[in-house]
VOVOFI-369991 format. One record per residue: residue number from 1; residue in three letters; z, y, x of N, C-alpha, C in turn. Coordinates in nm, 4 decimals, decimal comma. Layout:
% VOVOFI-369991
(node NUM; "ala"; (Z; Y; X); (Z; Y; X); (Z; Y; X))
...
END
This chain:
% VOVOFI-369991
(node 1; "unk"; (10,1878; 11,3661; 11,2508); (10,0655; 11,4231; 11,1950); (10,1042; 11,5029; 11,0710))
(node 2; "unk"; (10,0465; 11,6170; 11,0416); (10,0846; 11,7339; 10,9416); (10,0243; 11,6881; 10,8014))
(node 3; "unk"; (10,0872; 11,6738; 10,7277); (9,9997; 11,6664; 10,5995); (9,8998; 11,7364; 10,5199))
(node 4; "unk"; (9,8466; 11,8267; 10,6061); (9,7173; 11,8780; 10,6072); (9,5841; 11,7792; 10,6529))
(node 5; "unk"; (9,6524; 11,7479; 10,7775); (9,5671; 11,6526; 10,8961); (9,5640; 11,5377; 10,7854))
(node 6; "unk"; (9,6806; 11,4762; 10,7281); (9,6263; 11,3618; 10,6954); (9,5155; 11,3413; 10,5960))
(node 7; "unk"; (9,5669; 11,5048; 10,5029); (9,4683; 11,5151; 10,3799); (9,3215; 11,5163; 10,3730))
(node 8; "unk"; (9,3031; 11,5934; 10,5554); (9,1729; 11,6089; 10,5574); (9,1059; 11,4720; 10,5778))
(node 9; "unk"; (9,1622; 11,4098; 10,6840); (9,1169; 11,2520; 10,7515); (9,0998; 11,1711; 10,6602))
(node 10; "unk"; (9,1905; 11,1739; 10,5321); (9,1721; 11,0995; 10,3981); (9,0174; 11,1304; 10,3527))
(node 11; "unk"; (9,0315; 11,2374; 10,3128); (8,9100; 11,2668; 10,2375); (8,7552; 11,2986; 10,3203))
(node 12; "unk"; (8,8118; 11,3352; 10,4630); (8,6770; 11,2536; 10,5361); (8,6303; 11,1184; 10,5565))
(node 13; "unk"; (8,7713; 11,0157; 10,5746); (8,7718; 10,8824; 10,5547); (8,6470; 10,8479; 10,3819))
(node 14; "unk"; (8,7140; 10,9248; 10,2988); (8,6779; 10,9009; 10,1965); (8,5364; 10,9564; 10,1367))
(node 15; "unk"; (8,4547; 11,0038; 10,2009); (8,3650; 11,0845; 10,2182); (8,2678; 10,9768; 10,3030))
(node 16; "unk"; (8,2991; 10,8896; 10,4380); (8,2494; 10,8284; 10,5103); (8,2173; 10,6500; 10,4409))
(node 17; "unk"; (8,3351; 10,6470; 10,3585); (8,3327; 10,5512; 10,2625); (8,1730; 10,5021; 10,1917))
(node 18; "unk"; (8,2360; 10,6680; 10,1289); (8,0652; 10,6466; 10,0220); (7,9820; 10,6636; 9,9994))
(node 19; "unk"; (7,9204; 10,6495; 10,1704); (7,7940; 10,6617; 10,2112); (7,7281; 10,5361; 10,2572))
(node 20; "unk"; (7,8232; 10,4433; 10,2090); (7,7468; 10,2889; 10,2377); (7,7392; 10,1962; 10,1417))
(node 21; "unk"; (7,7360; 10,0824; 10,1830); (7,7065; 9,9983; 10,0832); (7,8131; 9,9042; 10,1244))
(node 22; "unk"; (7,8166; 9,8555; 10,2366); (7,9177; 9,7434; 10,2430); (8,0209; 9,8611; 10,4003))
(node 23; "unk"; (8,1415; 9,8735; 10,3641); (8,2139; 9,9143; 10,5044); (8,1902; 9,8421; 10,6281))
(node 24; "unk"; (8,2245; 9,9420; 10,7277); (8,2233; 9,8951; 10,9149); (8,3482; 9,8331; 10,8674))
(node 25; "unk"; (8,4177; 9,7583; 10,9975); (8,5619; 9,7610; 11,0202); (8,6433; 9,9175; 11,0458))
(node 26; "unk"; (8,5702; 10,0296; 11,1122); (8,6326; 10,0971; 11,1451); (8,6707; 10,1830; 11,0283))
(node 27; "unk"; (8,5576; 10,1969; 10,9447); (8,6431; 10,2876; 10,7597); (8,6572; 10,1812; 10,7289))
(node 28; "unk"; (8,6953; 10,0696; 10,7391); (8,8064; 9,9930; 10,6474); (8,9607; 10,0244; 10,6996))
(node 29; "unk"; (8,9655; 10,0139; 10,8697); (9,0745; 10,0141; 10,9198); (9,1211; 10,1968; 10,8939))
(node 30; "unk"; (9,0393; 10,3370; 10,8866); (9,0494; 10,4209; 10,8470); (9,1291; 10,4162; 10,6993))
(node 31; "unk"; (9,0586; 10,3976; 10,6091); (9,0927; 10,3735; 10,4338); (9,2579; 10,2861; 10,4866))
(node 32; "unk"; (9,2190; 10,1870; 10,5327); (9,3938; 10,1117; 10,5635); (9,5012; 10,2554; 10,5983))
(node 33; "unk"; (9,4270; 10,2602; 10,6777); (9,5762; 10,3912; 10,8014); (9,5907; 10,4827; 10,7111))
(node 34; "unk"; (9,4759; 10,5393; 10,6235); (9,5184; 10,6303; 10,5522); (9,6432; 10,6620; 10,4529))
(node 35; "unk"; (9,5957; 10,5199; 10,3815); (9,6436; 10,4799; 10,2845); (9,7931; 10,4644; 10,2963))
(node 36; "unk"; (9,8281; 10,4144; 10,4274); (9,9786; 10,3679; 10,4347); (10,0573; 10,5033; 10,4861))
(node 37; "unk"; (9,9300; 10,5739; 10,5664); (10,0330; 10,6690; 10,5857); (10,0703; 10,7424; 10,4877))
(node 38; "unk"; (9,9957; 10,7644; 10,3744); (10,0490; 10,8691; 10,2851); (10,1450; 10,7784; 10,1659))
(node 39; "unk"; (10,1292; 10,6718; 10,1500); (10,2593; 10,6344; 10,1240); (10,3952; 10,6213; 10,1937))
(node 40; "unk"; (10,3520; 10,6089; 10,3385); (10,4848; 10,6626; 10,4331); (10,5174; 10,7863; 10,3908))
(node 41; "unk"; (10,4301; 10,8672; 10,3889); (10,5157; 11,0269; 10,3600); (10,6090; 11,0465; 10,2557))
(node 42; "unk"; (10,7475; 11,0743; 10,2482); (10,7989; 11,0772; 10,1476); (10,7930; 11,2281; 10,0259))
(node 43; "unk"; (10,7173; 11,3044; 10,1161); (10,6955; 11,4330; 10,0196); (10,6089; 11,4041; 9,8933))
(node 44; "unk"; (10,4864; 11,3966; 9,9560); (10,3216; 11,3659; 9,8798); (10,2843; 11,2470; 9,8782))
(node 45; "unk"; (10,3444; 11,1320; 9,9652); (10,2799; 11,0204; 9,9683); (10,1689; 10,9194; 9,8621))
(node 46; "unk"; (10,2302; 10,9119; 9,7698); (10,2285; 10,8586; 9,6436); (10,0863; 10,9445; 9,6006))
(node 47; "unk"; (10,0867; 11,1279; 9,5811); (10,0158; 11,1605; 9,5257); (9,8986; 11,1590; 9,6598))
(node 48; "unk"; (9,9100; 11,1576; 9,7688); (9,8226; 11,1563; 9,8768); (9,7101; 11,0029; 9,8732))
(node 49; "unk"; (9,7868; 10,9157; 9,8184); (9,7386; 10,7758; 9,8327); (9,6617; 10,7277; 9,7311))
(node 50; "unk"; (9,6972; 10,8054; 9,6040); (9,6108; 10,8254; 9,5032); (9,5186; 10,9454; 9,5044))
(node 51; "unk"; (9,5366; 10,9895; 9,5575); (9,3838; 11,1547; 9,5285); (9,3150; 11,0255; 9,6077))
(node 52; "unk"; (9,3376; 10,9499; 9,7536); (9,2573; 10,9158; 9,8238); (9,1660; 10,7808; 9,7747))
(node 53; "unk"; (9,2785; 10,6935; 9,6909); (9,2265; 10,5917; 9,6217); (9,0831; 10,6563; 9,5242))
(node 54; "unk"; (9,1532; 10,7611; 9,4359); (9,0579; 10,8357; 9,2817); (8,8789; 10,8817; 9,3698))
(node 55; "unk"; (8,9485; 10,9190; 9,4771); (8,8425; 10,9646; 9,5648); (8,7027; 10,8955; 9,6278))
(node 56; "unk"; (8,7521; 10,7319; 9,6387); (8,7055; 10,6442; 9,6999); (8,6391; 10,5394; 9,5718))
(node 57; "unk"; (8,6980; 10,5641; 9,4812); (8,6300; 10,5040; 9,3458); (8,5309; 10,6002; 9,2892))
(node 58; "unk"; (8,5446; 10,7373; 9,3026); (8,3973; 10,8081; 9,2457); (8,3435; 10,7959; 9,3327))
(node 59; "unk"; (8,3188; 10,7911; 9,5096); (8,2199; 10,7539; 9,5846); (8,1705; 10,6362; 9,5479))
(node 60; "unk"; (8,2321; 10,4937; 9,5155); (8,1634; 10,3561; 9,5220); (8,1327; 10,3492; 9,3805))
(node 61; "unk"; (8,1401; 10,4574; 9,2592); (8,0723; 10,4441; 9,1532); (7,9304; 10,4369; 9,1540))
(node 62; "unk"; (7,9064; 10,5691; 9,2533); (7,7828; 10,5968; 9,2827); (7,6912; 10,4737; 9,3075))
(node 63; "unk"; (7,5473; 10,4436; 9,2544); (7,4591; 10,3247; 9,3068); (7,4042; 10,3625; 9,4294))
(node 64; "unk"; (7,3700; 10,2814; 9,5034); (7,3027; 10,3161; 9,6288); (7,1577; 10,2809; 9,5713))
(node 65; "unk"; (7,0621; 10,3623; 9,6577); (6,9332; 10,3140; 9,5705); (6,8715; 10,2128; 9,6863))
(node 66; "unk"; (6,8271; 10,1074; 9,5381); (6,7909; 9,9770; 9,7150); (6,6640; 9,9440; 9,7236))
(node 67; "unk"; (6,5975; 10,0267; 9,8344); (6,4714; 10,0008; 9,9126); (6,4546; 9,8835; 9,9935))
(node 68; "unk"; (6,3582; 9,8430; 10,0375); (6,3439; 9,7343; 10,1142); (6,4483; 9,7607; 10,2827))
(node 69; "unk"; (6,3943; 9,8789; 10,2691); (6,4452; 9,9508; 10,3817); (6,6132; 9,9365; 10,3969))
(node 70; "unk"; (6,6611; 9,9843; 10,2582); (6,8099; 9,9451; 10,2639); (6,8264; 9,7989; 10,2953))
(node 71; "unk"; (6,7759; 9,7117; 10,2123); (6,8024; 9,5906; 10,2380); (6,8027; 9,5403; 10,3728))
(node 72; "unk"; (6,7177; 9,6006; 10,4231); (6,6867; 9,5310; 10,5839); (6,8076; 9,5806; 10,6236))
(node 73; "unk"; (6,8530; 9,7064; 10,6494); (6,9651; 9,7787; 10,7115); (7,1004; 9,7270; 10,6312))
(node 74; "unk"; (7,1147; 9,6639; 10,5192); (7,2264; 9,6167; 10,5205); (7,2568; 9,4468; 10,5659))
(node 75; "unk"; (7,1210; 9,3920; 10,6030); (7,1164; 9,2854; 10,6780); (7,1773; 9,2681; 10,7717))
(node 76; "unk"; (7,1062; 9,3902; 10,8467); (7,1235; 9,3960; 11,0152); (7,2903; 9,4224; 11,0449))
(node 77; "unk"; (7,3253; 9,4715; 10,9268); (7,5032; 9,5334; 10,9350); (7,5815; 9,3896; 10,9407))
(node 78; "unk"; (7,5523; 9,3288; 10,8358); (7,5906; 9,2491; 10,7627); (7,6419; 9,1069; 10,8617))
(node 79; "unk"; (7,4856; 9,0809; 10,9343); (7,4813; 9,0021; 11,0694); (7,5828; 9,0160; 11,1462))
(node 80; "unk"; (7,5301; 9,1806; 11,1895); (7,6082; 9,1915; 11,3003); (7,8024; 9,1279; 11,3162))
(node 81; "unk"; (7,8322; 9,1749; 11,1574); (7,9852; 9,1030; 11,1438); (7,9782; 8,9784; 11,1405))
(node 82; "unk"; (7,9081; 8,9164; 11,1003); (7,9143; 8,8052; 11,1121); (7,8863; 8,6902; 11,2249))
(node 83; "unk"; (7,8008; 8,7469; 11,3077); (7,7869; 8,7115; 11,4197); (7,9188; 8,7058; 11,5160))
(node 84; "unk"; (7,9823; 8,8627; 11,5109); (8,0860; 8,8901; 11,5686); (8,2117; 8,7509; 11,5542))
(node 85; "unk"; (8,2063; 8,7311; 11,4209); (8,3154; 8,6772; 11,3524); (8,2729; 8,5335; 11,3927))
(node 86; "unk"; (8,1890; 8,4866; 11,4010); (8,1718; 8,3863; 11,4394); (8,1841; 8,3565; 11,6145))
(node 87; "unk"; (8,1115; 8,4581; 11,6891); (8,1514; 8,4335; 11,8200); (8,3364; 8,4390; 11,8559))
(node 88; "unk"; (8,4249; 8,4405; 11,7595); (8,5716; 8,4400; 11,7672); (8,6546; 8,3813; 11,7070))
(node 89; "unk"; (8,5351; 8,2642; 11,6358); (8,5446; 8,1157; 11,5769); (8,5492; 8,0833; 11,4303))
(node 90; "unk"; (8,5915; 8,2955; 11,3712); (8,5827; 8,2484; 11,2225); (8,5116; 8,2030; 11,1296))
(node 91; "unk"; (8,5305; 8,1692; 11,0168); (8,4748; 8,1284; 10,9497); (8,4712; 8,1736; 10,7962))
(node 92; "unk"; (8,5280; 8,3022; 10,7973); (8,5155; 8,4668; 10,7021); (8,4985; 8,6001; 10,7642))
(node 93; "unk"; (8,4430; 8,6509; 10,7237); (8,4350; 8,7976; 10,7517); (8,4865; 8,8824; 10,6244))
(node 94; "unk"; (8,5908; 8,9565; 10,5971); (8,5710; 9,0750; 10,5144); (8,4618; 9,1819; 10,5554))
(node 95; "unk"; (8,3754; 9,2042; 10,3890); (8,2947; 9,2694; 10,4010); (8,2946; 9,3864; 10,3324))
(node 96; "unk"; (8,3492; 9,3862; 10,2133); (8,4265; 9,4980; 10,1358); (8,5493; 9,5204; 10,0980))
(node 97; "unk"; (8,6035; 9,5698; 10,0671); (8,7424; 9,6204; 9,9854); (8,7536; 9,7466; 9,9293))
(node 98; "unk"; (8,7858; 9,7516; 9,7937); (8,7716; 9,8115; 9,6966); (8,8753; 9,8520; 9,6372))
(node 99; "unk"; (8,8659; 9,9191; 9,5483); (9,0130; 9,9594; 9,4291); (9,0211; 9,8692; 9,3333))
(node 100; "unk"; (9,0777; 9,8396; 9,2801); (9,0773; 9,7041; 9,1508); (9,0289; 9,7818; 9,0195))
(node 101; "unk"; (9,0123; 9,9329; 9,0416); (8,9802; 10,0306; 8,9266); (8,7689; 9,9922; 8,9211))
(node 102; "unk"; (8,7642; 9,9381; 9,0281); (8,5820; 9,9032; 9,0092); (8,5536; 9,7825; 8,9526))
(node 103; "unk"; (8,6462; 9,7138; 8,8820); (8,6690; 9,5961; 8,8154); (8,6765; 9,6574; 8,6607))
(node 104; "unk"; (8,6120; 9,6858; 8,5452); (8,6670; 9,6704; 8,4195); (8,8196; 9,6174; 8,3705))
(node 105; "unk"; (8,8641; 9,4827; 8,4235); (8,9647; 9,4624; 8,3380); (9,0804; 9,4932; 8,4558))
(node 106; "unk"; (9,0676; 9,5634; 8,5925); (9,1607; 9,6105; 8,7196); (9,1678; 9,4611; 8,7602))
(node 107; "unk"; (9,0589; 9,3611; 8,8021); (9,0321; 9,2388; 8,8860); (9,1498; 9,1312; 8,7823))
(node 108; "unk"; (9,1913; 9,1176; 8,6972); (9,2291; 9,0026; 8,5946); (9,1392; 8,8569; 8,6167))
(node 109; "unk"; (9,0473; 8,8882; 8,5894); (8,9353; 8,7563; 8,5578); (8,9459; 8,6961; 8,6625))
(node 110; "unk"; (8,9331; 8,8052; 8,8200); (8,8531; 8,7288; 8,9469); (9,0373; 8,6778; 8,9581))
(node 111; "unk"; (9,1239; 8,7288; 8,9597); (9,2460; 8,7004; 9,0126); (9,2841; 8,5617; 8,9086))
(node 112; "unk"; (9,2278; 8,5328; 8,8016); (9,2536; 8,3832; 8,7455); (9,1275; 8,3043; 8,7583))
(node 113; "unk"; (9,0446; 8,3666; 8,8515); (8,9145; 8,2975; 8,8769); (8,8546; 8,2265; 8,7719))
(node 114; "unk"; (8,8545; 8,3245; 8,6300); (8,7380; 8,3275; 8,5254); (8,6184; 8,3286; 8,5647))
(node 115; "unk"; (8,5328; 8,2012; 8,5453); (8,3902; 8,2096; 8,5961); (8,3131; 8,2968; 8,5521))
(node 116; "unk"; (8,3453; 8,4206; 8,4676); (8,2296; 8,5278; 8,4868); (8,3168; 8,6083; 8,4959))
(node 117; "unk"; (8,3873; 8,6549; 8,6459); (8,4768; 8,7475; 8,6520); (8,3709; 8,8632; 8,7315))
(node 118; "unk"; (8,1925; 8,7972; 8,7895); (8,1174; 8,8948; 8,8447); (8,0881; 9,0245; 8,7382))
(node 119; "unk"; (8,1236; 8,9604; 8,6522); (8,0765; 9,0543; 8,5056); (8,1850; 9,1719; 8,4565))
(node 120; "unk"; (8,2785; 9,1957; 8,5357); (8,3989; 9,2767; 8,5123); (8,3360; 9,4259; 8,6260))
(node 121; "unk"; (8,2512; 9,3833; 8,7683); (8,2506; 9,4461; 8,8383); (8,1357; 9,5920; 8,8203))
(node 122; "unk"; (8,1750; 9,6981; 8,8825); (8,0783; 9,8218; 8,8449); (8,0885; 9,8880; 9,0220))
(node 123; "unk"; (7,9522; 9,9359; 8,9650); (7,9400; 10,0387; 9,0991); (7,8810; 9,9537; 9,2080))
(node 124; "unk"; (7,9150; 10,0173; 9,3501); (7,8697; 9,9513; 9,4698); (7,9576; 9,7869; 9,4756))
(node 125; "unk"; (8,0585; 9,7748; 9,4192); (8,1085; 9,6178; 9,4616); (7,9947; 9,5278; 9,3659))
(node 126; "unk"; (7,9695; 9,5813; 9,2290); (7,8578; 9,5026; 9,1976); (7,7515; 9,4793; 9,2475))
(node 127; "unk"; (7,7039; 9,6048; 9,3021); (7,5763; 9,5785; 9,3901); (7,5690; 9,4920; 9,5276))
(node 128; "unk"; (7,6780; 9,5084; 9,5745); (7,7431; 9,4365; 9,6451); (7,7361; 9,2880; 9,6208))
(node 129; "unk"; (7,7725; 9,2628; 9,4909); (7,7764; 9,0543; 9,4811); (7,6186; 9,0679; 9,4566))
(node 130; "unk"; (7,5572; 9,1441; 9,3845); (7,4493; 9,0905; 9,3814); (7,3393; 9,0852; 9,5493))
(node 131; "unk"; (7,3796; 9,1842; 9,5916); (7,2980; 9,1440; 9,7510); (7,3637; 9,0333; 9,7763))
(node 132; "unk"; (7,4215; 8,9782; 9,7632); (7,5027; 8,8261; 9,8117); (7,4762; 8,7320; 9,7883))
(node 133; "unk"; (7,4377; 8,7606; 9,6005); (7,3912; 8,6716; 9,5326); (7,2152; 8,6399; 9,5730))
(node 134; "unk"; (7,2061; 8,7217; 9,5956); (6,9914; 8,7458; 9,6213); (6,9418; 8,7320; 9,7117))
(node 135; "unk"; (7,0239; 8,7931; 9,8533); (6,9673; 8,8010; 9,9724); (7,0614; 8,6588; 10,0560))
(node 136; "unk"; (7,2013; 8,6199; 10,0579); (7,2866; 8,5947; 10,1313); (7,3475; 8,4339; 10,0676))
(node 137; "unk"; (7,3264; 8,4385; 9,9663); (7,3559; 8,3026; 9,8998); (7,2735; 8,2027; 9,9526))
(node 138; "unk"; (7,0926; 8,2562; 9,8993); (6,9867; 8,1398; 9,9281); (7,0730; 8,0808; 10,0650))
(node 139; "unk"; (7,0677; 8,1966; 10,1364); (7,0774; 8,1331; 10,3439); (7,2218; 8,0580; 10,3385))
(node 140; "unk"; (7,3001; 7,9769; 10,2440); (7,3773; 7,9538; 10,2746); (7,5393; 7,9881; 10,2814))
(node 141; "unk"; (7,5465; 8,1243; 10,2675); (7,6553; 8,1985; 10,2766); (7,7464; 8,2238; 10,1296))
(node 142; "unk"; (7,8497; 8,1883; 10,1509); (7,9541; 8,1501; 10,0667); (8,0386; 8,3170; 9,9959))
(node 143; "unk"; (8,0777; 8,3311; 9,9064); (8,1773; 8,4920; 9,8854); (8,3373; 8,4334; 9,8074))
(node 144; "unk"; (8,4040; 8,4787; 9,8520); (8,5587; 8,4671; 9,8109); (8,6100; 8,5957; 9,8023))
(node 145; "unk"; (8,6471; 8,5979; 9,6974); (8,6764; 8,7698; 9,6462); (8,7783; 8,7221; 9,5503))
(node 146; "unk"; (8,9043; 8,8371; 9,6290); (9,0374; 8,8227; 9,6139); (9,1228; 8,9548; 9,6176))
(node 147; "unk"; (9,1647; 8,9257; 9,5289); (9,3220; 9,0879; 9,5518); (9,3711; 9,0349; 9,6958))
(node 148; "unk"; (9,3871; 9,1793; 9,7652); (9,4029; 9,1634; 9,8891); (9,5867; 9,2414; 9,9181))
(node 149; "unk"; (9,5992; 9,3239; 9,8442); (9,7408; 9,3751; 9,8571); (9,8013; 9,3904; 9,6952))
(node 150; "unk"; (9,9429; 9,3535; 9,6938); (9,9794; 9,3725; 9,5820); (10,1255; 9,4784; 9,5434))
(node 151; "unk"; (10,0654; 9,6020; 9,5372); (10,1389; 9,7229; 9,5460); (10,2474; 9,7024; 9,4219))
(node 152; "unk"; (10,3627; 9,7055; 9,4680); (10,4644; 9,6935; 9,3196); (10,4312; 9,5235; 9,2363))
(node 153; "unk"; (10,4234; 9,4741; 9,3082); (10,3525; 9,3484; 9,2112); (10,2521; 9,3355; 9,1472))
(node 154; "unk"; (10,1987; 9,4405; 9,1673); (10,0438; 9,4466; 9,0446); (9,9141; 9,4343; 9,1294))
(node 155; "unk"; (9,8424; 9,3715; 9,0897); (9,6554; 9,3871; 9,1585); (9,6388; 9,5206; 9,2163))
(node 156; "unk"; (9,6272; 9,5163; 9,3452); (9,5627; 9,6032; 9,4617); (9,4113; 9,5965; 9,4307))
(node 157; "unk"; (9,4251; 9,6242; 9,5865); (9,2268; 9,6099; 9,6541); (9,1929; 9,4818; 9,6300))
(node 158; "unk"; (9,0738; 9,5051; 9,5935); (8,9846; 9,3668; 9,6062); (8,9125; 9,3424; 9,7332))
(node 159; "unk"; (8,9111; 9,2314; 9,8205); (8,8534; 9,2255; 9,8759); (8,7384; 9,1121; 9,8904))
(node 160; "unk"; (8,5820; 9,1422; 9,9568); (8,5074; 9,0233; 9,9226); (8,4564; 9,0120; 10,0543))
(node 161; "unk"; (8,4510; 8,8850; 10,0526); (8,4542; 8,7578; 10,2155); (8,3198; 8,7054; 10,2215))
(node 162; "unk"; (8,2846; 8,7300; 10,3158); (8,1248; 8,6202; 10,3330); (8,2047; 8,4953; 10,4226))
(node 163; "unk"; (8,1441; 8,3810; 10,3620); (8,2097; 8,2908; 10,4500); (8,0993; 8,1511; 10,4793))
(node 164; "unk"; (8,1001; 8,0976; 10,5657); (8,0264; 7,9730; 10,6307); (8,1136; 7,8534; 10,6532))
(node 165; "unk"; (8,0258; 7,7829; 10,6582); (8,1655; 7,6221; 10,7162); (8,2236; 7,5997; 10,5960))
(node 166; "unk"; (8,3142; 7,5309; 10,6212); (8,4159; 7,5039; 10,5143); (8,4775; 7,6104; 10,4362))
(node 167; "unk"; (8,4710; 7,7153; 10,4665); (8,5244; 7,8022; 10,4062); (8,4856; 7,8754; 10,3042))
(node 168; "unk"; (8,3695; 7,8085; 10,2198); (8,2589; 7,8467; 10,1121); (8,4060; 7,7999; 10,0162))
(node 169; "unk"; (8,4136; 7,9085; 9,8877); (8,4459; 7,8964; 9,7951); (8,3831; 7,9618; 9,6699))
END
């Protein structure tokens, strides 16, 4: 693939990003492929993986504005993974993943699991715990939110888990 192609797919990836509130699997697994490929590239990689990261943090800065209407529609999303995830026995779903740059201190707090590490978060991942906290908690449903890759040793993506069963943390 030409590094044109990838640039564009990035930044359509990244474009498709931040038009939601919580990701499909399929722009998560997009944002993934992207991501690695342009650190595979040894020309641009590096700067490819960052325009795409910088890119994906001014989309999820943005607030989504939340109507009832949204709410219902991020229900119905929301279910649907979880349903999925459950008909295949799990007992987590990833529901977001993020840059550690939508964290104030780059995810520190949540990564020593400081009990007000919700208070570090900005943008859509905040809005994010709080639909969790408001709509998804009452019913039961558990969140585990964790650095998910650790590039060079340092805090990656964050990622946050709806979870049931035992797997409430």
């Amino acid at each position: 693939m030409s590094q044109s192609e990838i640039q564009k797919r990035s930044s359509d990836s990244a474009q498709e990003l931040g038009d939601e509130t919580f990701m499909s699997a399929t722009e998560l697994r997009n944002y993934m492929v992207e991501t690695v490929m342009a650190k595979a590239s040894k020309d641009a990689g590096s700067d490819q993986a960052e325009k795409a990261r910088e890119e994906l943090i001014k989309s999820l800065l943005q607030p989504v504005i939340v109507t009832p209407e949204k709410i219902a529609e991020v229900k119905r999303r929301v279910f649907g993974q979880l349903r999925t995830a459950a008909g295949k026995g799990d007992k987590e779903v990833l529901v977001m993943r993020f840059p550690n740059g939508l964290c104030t201190d780059k995810g520190r707090a949540l990564n020593n699991l400081e009990k007000g590490w919700p208070s570090t978060l900005i943008g859509r991942p905040l809005q994010a715990f709080e639909f969790w906290r408001d709509h998804l908690q009452p019913e039961g449903y558990g969140l585990k939110a964790m650095i998910v890759d650790w590039p060079q040793g340092l805090p990656g993506d964050i990622g946050f888990f709806l979870t049931w069963g035992d797997a409430k943390r």
